[in-house]
PDBQT receptor file of N, H, CA, C and O in Angstrom, charges set to zero:
ATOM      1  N   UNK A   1     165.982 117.612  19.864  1.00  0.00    +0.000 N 
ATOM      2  CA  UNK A   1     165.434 118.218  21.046  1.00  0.00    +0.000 C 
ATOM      3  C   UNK A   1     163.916 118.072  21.016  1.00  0.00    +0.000 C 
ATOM      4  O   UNK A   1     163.216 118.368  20.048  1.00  0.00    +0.000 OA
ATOM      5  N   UNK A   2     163.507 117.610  22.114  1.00  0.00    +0.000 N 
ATOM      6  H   UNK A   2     164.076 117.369  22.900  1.00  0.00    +0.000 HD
ATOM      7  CA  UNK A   2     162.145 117.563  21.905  1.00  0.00    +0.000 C 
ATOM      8  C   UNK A   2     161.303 118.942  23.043  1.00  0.00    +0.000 C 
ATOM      9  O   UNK A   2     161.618 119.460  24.115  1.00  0.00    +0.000 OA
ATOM     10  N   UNK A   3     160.173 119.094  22.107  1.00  0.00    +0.000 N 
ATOM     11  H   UNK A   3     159.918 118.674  21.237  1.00  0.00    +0.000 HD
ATOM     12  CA  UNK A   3     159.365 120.289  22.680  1.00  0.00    +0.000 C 
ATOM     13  C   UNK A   3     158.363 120.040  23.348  1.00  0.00    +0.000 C 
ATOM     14  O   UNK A   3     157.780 119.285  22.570  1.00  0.00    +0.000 OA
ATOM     15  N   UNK A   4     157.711 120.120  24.244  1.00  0.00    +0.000 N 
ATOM     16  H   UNK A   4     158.184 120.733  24.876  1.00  0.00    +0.000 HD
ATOM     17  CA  UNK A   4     156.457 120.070  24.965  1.00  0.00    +0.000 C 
ATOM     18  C   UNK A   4     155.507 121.236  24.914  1.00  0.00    +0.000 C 
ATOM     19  O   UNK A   4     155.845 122.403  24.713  1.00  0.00    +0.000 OA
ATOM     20  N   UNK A   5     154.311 120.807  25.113  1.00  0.00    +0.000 N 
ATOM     21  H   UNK A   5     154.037 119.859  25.276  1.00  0.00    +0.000 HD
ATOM     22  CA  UNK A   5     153.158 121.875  25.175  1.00  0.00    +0.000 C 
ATOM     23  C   UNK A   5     153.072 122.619  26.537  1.00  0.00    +0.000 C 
ATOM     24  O   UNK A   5     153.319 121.830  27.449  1.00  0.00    +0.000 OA
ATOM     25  N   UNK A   6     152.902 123.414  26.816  1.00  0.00    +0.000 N 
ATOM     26  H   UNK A   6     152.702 124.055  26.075  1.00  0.00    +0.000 HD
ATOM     27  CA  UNK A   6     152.636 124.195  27.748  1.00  0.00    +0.000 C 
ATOM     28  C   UNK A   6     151.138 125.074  27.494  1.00  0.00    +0.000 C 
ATOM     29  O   UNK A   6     151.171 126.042  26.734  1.00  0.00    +0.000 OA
ATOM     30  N   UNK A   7     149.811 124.675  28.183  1.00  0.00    +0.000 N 
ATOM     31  H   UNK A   7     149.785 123.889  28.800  1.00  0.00    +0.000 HD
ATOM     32  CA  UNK A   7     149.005 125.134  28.574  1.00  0.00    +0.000 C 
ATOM     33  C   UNK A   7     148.523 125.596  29.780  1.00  0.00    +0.000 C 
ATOM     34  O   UNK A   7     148.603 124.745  30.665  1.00  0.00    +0.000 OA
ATOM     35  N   UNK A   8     147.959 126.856  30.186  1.00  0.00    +0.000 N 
ATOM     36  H   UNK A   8     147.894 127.547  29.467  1.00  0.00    +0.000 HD
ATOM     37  CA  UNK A   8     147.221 127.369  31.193  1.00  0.00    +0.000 C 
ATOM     38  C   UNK A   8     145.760 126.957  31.432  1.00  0.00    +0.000 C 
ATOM     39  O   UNK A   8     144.867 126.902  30.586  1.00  0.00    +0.000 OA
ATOM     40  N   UNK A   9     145.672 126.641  32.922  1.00  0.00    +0.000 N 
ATOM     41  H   UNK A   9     146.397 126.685  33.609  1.00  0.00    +0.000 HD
ATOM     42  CA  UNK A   9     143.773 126.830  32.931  1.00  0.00    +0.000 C 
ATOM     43  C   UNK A   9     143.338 128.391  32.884  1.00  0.00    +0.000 C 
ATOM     44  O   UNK A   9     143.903 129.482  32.966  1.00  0.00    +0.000 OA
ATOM     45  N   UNK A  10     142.335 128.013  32.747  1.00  0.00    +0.000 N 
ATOM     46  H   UNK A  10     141.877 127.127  32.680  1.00  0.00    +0.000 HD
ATOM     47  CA  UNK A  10     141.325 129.360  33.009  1.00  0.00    +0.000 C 
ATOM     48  C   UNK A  10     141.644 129.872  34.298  1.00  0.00    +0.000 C 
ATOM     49  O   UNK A  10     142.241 130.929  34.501  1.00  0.00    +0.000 OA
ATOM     50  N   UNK A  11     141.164 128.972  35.282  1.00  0.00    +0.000 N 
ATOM     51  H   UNK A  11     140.679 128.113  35.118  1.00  0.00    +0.000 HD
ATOM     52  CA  UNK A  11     142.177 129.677  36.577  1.00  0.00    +0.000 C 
ATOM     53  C   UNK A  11     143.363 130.361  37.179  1.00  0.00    +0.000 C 
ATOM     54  O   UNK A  11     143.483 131.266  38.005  1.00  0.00    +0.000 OA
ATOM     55  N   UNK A  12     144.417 129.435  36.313  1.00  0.00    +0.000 N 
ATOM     56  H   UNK A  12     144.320 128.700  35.643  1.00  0.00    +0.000 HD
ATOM     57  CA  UNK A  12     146.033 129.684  36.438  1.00  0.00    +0.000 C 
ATOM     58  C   UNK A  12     145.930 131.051  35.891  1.00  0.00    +0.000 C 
ATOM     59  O   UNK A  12     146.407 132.042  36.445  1.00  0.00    +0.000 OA
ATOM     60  N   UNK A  13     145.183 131.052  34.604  1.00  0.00    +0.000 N 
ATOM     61  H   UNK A  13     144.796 130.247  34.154  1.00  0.00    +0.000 HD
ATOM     62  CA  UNK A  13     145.774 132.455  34.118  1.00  0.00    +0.000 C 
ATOM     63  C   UNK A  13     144.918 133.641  34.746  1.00  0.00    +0.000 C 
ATOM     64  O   UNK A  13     145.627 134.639  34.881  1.00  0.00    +0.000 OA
ATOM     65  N   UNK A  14     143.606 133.834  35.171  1.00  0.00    +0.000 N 
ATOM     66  H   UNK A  14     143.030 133.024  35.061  1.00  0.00    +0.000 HD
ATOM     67  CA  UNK A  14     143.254 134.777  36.142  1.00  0.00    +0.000 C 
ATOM     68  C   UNK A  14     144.125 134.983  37.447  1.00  0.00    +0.000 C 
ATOM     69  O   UNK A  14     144.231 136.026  38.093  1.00  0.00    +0.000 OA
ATOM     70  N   UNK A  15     144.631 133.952  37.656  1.00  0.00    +0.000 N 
ATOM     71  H   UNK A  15     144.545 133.105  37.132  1.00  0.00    +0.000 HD
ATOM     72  CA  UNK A  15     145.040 133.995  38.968  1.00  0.00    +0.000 C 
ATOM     73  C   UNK A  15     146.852 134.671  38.450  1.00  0.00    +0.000 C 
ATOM     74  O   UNK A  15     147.565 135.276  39.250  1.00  0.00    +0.000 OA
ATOM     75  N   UNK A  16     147.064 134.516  37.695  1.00  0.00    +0.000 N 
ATOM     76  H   UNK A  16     146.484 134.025  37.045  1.00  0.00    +0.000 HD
ATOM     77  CA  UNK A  16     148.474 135.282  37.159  1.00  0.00    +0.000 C 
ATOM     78  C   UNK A  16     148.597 136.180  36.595  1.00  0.00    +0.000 C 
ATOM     79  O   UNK A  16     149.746 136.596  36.443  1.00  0.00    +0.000 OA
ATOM     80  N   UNK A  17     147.189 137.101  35.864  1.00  0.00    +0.000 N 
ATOM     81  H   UNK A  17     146.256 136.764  35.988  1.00  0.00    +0.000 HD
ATOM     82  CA  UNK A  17     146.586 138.486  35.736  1.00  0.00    +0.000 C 
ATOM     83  C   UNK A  17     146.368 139.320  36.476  1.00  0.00    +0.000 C 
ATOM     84  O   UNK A  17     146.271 140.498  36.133  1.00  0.00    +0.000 OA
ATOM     85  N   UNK A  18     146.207 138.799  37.961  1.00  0.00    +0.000 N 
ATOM     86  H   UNK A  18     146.286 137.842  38.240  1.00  0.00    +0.000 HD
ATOM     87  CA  UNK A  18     146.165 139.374  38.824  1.00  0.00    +0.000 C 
ATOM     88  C   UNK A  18     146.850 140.067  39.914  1.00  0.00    +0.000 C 
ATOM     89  O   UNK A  18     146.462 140.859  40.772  1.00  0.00    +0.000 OA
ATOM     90  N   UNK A  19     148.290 139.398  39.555  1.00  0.00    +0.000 N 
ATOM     91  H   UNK A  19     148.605 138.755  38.858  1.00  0.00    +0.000 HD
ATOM     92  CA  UNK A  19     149.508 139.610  40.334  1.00  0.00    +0.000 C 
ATOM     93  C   UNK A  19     150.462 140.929  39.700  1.00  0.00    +0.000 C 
ATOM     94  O   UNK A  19     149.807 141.384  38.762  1.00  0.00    +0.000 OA
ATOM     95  N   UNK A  20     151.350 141.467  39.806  1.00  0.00    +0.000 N 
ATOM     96  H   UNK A  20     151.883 141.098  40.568  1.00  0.00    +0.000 HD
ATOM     97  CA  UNK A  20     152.186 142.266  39.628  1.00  0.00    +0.000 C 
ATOM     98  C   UNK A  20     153.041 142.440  38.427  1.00  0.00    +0.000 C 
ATOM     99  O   UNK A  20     154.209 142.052  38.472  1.00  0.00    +0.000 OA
ATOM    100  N   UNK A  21     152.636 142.901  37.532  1.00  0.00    +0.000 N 
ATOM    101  H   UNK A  21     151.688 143.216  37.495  1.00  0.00    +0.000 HD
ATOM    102  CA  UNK A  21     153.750 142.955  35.963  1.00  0.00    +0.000 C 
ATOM    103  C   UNK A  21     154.879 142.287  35.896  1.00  0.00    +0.000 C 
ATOM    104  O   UNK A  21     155.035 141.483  34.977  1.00  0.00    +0.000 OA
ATOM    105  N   UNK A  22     156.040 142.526  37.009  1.00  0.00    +0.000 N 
ATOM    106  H   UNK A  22     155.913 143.179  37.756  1.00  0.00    +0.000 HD
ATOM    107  CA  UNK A  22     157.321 141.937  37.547  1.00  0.00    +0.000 C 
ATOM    108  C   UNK A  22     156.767 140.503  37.920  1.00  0.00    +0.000 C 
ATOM    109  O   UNK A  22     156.776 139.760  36.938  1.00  0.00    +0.000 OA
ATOM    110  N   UNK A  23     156.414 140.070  38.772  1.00  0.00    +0.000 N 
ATOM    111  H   UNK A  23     156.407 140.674  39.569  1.00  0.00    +0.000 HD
ATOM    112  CA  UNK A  23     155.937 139.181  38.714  1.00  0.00    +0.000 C 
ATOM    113  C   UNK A  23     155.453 138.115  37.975  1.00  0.00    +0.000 C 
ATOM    114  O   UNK A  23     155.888 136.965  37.914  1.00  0.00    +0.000 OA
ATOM    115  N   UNK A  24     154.644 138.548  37.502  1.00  0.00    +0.000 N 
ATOM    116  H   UNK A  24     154.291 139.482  37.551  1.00  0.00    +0.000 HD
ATOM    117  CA  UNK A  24     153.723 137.967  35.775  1.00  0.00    +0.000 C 
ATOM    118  C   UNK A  24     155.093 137.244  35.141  1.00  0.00    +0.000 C 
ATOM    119  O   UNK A  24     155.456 136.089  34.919  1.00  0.00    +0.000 OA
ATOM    120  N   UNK A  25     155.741 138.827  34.951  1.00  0.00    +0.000 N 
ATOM    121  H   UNK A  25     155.446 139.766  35.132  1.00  0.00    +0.000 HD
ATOM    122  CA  UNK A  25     157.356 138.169  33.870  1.00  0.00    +0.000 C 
ATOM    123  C   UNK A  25     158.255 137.223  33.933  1.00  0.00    +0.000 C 
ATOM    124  O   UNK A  25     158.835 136.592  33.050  1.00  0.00    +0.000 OA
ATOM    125  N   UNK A  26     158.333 137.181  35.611  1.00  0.00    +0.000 N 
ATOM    126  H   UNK A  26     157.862 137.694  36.329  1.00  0.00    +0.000 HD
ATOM    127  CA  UNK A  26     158.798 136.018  36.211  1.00  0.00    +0.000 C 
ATOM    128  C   UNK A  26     158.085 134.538  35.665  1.00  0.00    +0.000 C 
ATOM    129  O   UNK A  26     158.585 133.598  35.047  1.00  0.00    +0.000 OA
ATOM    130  N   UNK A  27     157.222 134.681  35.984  1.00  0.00    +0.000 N 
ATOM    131  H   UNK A  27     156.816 135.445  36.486  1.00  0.00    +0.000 HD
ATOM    132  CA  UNK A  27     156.463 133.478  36.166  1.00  0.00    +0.000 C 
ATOM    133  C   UNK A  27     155.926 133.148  34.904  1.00  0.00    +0.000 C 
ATOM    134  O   UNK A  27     155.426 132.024  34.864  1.00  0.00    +0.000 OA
ATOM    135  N   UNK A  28     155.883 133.859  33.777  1.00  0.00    +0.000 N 
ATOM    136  H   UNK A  28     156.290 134.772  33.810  1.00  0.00    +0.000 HD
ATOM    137  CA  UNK A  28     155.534 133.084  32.277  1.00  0.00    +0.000 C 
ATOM    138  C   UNK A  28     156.836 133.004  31.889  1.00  0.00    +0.000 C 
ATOM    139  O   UNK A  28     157.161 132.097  31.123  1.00  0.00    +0.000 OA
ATOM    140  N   UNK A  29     157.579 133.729  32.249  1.00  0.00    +0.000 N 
ATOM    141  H   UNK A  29     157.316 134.466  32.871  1.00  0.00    +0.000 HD
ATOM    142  CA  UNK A  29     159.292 132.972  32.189  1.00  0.00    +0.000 C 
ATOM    143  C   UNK A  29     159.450 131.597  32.164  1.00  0.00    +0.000 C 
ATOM    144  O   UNK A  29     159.522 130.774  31.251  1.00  0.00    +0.000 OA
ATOM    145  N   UNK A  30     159.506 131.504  33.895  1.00  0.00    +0.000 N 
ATOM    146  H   UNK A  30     159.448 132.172  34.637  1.00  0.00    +0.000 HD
ATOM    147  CA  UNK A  30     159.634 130.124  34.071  1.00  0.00    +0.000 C 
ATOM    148  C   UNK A  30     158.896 129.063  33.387  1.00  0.00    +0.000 C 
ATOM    149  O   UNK A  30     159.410 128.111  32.801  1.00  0.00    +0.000 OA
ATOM    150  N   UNK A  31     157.353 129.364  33.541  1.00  0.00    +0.000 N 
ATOM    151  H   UNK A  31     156.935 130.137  34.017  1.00  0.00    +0.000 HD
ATOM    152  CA  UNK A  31     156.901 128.524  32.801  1.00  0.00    +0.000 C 
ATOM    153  C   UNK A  31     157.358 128.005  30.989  1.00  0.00    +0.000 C 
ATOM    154  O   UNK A  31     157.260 126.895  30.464  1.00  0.00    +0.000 OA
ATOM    155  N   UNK A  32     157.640 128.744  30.665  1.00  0.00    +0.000 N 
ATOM    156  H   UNK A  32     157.721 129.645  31.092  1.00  0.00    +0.000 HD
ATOM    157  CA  UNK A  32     157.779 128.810  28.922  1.00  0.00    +0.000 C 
ATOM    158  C   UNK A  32     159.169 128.399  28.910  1.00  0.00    +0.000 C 
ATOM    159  O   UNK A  32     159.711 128.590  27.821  1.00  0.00    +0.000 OA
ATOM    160  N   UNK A  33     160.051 127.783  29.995  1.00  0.00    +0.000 N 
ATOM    161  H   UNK A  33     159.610 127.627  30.879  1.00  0.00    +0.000 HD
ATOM    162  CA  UNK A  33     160.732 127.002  29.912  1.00  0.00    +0.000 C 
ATOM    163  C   UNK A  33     160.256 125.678  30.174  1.00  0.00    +0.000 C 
ATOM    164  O   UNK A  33     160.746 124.777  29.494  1.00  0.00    +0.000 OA
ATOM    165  N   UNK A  34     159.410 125.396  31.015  1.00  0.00    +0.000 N 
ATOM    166  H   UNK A  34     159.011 126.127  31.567  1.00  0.00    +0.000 HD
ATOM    167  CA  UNK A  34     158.960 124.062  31.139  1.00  0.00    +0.000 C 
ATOM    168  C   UNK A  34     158.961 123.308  29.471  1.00  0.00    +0.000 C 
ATOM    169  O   UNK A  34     159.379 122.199  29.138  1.00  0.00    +0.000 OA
ATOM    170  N   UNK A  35     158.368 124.322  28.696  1.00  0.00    +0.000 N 
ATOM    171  H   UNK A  35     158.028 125.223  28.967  1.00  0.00    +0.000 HD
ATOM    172  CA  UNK A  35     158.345 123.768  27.226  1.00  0.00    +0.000 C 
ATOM    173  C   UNK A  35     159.664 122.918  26.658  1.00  0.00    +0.000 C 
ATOM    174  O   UNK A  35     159.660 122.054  25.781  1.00  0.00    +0.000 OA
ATOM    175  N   UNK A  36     160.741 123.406  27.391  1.00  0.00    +0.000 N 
ATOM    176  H   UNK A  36     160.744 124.109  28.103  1.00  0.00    +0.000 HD
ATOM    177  CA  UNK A  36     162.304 122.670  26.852  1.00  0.00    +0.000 C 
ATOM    178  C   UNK A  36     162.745 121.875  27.542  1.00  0.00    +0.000 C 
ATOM    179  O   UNK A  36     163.376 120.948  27.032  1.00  0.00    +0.000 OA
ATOM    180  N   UNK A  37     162.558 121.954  29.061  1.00  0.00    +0.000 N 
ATOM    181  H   UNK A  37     162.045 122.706  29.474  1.00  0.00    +0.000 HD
ATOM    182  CA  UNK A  37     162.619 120.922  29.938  1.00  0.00    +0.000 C 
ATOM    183  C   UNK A  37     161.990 121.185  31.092  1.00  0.00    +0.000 C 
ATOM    184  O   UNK A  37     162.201 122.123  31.861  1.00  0.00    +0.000 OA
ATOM    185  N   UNK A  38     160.701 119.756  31.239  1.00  0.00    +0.000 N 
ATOM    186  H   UNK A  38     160.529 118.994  30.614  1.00  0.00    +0.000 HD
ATOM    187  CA  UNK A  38     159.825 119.973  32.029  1.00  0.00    +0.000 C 
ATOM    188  C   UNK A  38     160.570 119.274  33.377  1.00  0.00    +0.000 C 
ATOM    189  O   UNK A  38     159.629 119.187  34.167  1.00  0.00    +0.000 OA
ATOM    190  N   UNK A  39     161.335 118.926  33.811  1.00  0.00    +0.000 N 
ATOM    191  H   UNK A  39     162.099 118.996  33.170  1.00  0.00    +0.000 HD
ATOM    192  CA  UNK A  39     162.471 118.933  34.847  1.00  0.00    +0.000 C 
ATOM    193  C   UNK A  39     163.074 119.469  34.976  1.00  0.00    +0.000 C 
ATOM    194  O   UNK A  39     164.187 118.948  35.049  1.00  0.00    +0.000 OA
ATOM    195  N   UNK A  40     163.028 120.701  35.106  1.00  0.00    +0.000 N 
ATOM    196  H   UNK A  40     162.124 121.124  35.046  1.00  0.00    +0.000 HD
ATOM    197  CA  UNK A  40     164.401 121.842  35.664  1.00  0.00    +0.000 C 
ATOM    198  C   UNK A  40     165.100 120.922  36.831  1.00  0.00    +0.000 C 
ATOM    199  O   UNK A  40     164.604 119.935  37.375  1.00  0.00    +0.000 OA
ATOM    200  N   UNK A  41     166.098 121.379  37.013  1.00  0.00    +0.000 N 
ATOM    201  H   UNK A  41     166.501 122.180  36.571  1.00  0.00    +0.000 HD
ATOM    202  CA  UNK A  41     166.738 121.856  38.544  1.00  0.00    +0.000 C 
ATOM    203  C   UNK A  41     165.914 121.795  39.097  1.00  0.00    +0.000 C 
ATOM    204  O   UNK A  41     164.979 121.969  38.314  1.00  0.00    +0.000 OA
ATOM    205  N   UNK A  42     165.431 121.595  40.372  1.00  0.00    +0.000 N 
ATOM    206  H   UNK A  42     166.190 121.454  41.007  1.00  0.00    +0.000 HD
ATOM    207  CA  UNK A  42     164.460 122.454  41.804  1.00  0.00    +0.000 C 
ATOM    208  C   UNK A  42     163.144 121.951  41.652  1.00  0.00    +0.000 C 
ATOM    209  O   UNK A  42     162.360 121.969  42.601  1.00  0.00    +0.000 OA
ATOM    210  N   UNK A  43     162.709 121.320  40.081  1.00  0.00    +0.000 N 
ATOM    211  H   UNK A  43     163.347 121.305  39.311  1.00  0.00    +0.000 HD
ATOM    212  CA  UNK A  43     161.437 120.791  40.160  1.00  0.00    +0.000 C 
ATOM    213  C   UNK A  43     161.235 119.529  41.390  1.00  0.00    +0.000 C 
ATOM    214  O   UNK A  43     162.248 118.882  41.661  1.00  0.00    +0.000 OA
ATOM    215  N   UNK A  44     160.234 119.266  41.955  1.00  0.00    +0.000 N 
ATOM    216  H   UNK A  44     159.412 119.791  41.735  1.00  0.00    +0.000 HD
ATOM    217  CA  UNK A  44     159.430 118.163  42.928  1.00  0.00    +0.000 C 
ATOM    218  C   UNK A  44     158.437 117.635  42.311  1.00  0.00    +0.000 C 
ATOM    219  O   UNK A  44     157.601 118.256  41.654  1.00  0.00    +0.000 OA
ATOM    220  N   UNK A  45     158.470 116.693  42.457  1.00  0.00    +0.000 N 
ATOM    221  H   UNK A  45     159.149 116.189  42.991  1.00  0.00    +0.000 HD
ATOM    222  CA  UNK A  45     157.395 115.490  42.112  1.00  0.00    +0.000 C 
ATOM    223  C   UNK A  45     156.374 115.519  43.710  1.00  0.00    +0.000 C 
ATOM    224  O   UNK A  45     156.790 115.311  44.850  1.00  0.00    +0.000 OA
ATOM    225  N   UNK A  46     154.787 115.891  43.214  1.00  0.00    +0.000 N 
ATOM    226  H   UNK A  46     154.449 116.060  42.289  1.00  0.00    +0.000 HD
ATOM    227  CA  UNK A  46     154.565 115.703  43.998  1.00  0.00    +0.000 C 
ATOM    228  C   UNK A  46     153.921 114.516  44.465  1.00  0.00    +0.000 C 
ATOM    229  O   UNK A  46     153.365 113.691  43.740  1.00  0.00    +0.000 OA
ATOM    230  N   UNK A  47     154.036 114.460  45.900  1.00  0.00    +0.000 N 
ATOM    231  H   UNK A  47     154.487 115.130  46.489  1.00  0.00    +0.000 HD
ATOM    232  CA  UNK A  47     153.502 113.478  46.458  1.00  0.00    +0.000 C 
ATOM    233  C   UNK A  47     152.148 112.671  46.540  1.00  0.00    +0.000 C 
ATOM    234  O   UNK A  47     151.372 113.419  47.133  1.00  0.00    +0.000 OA
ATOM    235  N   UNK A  48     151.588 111.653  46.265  1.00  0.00    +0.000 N 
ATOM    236  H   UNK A  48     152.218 111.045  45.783  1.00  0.00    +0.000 HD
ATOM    237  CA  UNK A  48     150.628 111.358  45.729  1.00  0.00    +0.000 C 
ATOM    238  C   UNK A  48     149.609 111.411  44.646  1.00  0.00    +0.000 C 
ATOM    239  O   UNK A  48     148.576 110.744  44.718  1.00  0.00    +0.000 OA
ATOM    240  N   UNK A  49     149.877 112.181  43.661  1.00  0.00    +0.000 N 
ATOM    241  H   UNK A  49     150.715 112.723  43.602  1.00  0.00    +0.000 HD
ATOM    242  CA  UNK A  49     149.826 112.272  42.092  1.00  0.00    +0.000 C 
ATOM    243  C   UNK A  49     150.817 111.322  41.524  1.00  0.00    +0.000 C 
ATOM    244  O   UNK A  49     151.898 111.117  42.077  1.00  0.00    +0.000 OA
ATOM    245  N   UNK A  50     150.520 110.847  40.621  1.00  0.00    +0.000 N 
ATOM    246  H   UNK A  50     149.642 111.013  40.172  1.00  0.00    +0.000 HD
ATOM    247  CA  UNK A  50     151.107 110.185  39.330  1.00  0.00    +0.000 C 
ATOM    248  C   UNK A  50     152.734 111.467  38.461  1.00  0.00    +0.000 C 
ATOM    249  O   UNK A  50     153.954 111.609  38.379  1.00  0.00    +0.000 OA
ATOM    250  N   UNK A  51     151.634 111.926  38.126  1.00  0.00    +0.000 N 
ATOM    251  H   UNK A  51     150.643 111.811  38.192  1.00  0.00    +0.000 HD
ATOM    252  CA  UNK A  51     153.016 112.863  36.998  1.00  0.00    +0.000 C 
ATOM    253  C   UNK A  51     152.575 114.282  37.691  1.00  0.00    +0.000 C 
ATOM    254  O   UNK A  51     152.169 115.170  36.942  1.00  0.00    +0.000 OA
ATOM    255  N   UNK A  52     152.619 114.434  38.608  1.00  0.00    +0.000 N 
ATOM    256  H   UNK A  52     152.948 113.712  39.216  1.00  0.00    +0.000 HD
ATOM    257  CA  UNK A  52     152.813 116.046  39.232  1.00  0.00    +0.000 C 
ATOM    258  C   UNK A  52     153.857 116.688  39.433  1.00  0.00    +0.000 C 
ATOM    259  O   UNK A  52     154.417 116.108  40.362  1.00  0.00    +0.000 OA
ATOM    260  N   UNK A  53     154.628 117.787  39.027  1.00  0.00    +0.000 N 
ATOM    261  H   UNK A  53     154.172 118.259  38.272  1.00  0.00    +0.000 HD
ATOM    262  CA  UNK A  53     155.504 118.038  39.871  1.00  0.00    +0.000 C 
ATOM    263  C   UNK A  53     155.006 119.657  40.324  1.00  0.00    +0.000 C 
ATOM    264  O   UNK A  53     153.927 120.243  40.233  1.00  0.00    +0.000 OA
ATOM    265  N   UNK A  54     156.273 120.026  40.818  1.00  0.00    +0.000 N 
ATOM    266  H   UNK A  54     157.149 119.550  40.892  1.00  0.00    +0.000 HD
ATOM    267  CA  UNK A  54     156.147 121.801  41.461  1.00  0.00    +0.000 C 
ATOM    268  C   UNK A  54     157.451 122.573  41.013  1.00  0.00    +0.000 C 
ATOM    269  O   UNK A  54     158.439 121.868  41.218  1.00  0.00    +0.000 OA
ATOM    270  N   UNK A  55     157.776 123.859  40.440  1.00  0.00    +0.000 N 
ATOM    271  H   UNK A  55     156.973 124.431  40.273  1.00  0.00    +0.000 HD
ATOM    272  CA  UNK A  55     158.907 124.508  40.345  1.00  0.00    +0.000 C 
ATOM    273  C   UNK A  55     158.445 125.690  41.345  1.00  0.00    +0.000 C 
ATOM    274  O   UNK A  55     157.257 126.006  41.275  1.00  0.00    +0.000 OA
ATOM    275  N   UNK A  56     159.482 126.557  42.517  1.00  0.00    +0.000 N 
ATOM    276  H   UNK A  56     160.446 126.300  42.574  1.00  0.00    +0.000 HD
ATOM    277  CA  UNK A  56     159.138 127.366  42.874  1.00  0.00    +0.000 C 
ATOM    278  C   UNK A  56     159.938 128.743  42.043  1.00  0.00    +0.000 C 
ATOM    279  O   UNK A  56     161.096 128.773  41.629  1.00  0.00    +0.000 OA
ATOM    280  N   UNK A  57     159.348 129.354  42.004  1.00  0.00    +0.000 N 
ATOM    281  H   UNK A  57     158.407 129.330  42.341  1.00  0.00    +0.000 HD
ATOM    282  CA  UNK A  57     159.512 131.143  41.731  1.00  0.00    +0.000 C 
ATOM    283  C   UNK A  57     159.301 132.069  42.349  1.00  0.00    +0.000 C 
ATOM    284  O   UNK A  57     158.386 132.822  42.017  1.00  0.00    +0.000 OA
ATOM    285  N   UNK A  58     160.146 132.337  43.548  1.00  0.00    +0.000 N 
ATOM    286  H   UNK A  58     160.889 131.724  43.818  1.00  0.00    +0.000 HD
ATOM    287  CA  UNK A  58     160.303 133.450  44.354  1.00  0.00    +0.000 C 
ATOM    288  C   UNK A  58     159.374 132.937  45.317  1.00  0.00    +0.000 C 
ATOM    289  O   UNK A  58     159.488 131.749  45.619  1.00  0.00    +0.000 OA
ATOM    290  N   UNK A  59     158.276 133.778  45.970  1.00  0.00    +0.000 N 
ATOM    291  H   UNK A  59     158.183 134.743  45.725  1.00  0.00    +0.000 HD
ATOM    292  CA  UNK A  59     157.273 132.855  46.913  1.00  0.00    +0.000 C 
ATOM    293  C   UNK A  59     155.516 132.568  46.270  1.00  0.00    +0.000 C 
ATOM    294  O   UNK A  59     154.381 132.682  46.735  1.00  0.00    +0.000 OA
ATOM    295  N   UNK A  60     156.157 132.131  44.908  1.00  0.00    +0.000 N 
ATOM    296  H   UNK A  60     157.079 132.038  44.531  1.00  0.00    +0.000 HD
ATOM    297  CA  UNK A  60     154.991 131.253  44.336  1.00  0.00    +0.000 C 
ATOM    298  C   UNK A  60     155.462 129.677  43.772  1.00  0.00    +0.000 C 
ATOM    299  O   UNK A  60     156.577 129.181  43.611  1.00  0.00    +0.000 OA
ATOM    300  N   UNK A  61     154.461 129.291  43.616  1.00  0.00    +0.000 N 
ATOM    301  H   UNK A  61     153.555 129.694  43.747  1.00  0.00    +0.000 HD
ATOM    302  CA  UNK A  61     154.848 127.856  43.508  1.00  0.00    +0.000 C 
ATOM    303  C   UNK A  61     154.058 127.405  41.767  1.00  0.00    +0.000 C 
ATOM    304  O   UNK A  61     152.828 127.352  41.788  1.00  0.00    +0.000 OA
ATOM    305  N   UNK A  62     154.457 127.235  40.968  1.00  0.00    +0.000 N 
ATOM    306  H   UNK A  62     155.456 127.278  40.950  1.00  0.00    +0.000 HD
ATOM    307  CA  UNK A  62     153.802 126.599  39.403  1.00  0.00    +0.000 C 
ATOM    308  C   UNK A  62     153.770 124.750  40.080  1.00  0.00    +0.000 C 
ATOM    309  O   UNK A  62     154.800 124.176  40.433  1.00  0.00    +0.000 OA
ATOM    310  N   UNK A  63     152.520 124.174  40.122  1.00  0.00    +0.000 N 
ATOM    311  H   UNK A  63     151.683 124.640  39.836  1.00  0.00    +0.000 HD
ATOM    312  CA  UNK A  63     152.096 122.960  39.251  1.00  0.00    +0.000 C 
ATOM    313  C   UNK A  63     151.664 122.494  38.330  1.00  0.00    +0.000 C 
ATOM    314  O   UNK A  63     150.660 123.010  37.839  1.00  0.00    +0.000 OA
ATOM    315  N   UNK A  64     152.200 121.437  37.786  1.00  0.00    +0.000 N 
ATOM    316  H   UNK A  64     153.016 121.018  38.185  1.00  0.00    +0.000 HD
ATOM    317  CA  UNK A  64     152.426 121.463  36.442  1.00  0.00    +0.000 C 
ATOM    318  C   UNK A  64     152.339 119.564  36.519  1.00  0.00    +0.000 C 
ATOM    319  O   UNK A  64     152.987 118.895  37.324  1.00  0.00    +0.000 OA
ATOM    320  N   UNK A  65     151.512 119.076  35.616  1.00  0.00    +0.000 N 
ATOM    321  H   UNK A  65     150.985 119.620  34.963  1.00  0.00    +0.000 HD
ATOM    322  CA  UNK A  65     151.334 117.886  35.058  1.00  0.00    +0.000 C 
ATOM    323  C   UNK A  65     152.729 117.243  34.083  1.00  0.00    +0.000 C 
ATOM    324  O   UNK A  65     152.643 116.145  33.533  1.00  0.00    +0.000 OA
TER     325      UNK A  65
């Protein structure tokens, strides 16, 4: 099984300090799965980037390299 890194910017993570405990939990959830597979289900590649994609979580959206 291979593992991947999962890092935050400085931004991402103010901007996810700032939101709702429930929330928060959600969303370093999801992310700290990206570490096992950075293709979930539901992930998008986005459009005009190289290696971008998007997972949504409720009505937020994680991008992710």
């Amino acid at each position: 099984m291979t593992i991947y890194w999962v890092e935050y910017t400085p931004a991402a993570a103010r901007q996810i300090r700032k939101l709702n405990k429930t929330i928060q939990a959600r969303l370093k959830s999801k992310i700290a799965m990206l570490s096992e597979n950075p293709r979930p289900h539901g992930s998008k590649k986005l459009k005009g980037f190289e290696n971008s994609y998007r997972i949504r979580v409720g009505d937020y959206r994680v991008i992710y390299l």
